[in-house]
N, C-alpha and C positions, 0 to 999 in steps of 0.2 A: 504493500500500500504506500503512493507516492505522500511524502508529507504534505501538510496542509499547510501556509502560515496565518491565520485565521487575523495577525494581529497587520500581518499585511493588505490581507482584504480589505479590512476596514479603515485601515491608513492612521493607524495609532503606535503610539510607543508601548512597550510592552506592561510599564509603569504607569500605564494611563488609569483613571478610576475607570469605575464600574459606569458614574451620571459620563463621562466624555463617550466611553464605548458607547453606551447606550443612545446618545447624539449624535455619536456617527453614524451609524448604524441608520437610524432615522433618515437624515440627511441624504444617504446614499442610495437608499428603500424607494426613497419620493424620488431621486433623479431615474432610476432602472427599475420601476414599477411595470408590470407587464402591461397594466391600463393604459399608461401611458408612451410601450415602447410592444405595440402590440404583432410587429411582424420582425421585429426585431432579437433574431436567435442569442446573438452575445449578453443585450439587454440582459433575458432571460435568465442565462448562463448566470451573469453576475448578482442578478435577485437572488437565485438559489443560494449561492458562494455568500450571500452576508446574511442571511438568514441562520444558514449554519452558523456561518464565526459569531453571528449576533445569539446565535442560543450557547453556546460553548462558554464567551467568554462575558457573556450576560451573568452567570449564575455563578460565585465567588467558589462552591464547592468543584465544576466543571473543569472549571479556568484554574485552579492549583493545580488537579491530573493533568491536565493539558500541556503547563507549563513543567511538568515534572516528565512526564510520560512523551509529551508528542505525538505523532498519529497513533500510537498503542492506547492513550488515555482513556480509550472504555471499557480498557481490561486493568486498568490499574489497582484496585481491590483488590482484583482476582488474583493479581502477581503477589502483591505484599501478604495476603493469606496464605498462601502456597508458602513463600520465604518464611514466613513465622511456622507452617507446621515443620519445612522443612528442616528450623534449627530447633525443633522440639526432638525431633524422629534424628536427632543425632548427625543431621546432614552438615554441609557446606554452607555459612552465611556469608557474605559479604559483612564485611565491617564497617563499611563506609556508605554514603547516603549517594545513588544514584542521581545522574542527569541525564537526561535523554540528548544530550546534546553530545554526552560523552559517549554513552552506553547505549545509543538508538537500537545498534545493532544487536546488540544481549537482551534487549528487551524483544524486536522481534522475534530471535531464533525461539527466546522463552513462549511467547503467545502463542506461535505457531505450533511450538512442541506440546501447550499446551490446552488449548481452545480451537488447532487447528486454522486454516487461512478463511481471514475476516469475511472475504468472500464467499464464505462456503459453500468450498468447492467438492466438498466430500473426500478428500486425499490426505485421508493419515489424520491424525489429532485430534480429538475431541469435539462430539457434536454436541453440544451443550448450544442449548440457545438462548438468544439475547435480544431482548426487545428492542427496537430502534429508537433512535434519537425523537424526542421530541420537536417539529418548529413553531418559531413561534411569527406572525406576517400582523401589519396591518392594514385596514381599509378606512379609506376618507368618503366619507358622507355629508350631504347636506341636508339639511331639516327638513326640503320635501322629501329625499331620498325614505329617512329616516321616517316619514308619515307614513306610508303604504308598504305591507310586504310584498316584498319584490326577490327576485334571485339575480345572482351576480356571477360571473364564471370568474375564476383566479387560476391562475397557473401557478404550480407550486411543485419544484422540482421536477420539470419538465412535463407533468400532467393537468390537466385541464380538470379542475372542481367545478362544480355549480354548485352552488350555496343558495340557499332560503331564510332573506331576512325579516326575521319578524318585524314589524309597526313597533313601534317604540325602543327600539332598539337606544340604553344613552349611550353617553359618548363617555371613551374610556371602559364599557364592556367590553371582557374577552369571553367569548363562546369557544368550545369547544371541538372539534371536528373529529370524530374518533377513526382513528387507521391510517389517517390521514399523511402523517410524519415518513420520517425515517425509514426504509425498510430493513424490516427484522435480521436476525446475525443468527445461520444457521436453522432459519424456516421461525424463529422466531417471531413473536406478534413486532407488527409496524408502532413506529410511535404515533403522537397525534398530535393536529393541527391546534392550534393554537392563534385565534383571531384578534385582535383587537380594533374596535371600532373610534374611530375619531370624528364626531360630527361639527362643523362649523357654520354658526348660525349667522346664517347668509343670507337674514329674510330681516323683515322688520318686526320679527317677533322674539319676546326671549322666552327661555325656554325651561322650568323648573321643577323636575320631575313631569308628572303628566299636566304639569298646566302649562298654559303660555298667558303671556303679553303684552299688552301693544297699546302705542297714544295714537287717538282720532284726534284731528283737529275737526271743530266744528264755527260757523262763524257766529259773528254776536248776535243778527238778529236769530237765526235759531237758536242761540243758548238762551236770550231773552223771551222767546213768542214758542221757543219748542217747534217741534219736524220733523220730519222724519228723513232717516241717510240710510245708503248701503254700504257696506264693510265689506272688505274682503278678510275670507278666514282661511285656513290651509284647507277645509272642508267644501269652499264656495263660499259663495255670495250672499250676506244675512243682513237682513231691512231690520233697524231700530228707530222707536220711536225715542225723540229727545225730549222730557220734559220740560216743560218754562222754566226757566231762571236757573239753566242749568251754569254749576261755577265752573270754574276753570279748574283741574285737579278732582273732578267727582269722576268718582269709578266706579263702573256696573260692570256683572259679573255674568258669562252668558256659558249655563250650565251644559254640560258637555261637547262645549264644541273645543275642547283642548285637543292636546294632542291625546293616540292612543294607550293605552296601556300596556305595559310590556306582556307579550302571552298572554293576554286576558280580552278573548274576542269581543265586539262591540260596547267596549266601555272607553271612554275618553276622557281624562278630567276637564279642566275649565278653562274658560279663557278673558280673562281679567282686562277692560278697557280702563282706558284715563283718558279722559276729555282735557282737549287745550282749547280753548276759547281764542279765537283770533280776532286782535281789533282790526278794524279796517283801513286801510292806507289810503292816501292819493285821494282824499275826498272832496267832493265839488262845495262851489260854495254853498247851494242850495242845501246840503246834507249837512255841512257845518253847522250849517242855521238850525237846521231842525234838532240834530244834537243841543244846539245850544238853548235851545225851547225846551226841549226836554228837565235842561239841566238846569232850569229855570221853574220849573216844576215843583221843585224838592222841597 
């Protein structure tokens, strides 16, 4: 198995934290995202290549085998249990703490002899199997996206998923994908997918758990005489009546037309308006006058 350098993928020093890996990583995800580099073979290539080094050296127990071991790192356990029974059982230990950088090769010839070729190829050594690697990808959403379930195709180590995402999906979920990962070491089960959702509200709505909302502006004489206006909601188009003398800052609360609920078919929470009161600009003199009658009134 040729080595990996996983810390070159992702274009870090070896001494980088976990928050920079995990920046890069990002970073590099969004430039070679298959969505966006859709006939693009190398694109692809290198999604897969950071998605690995981003699951390896994402996880601080990974990334010590990794950096001890080397490509051998998911049989690392396996070695130093073997080395401990074997200075139990009276054998040969080394005295000194291994580097893969020194001892790459004693660390093959040992996996091989003893778990057999990672590939399992069935030729000599131990079929023991080993579940694969976990990955972990994310996807960027926007808030209609994230309104309606819809499915999505992802390519993820060279194979084509289709995904079903539920309505309310928030941002910063990871869902699950099971089989999906790695595949298995010696007919061992596959790892699994690992998704994370990022949604960016790109609407004029905010968004807070299953409620949303949003300022209407209304003008003075309807806030004063009342009327009626249409809104737009993520669901369509809904007519409110505006009472008289409605102030500037009054909020009415228009029951289930929020967003949906996560997994919970037809329920939606609420969606929260705040009225702005607009005075009127550029007014004629005749309008000034009547203003001024008015305010002569008092």
């Amino acid at each position: 198995m040729e080595f990996v350098d996983y810390y070159k993928i992702l274009g870090v020093d070896k001494s980088a934290s976990t928050e920079a890996i995990k920046k890069a990583y990002r970073k590099l995800a969004r430039q070679h995202h298959p969505d966006l580099n859709p006939n693009n073979k190398e694109a692809h290539k290198k999604f897969q290549e950071l998605n690995e080094a981003n699951e390896v050296l994402s996880d601080p127990e990974t990334r010590k085998k990794y950096d001890k071991y080397g490509k051998d790192w998911k049989h690392g356990a396996e070695y130093e249990k073997a080395q401990q029974e074997q200075a139990q059982s009276g054998g040969r230990q080394r005295s000194q703490a291994f580097d893969n950088t020194e001892y790459g090769e004693d660390f093959s010839d040992f996996f091989k002899s003893m778990f057999g070729d990672a590939a399992g190829d069935g030729r000599g050594g131990s079929r023991t199997k080993y579940r694969g690697q976990d990955f972990n990808a994310e996807l960027h959403l926007n808030l209609i996206n994230a309104y309606t379930t819809h499915q999505q195709t992802l390519t993820v180590n060279g194979k084509n998923i289709r995904i079903t995402i539920p309505a309310g999906i928030e941002n910063g979920q990871t869902i699950k994908i099971a089989g999906h990962g790695g595949q298995g070491i010696n007919g061992g089960p596959n790892g699994d997918l690992y998704i994370t959702f990022f949604i960016s509200h790109d609407t004029k709505f905010k968004r807070e758990g299953a409620n949303l909302f949003t300022n209407v502006d209304i003008d003075l004489y309807t806030a004063v005489l009342g009327g009626e206006l249409t809104i737009d909601t993520l669901g369509g188009k809904v007519k409110l009546k505006v009472a008289p003398e409605t102030q500037t800052g009054t909020k009415i609360k228009l029951k289930g037309k929020g967003f949906p609920v996560y997994k919970s078919e037809g329920q939606f929470g609420d969606l929260v308006i705040t009225y702005s009161v607009k005075i009127p600009t550029n007014l004629t003199e005749k309008q000034k006058a009547l203003f001024q009658e008015l305010a002569n009134l008092k």
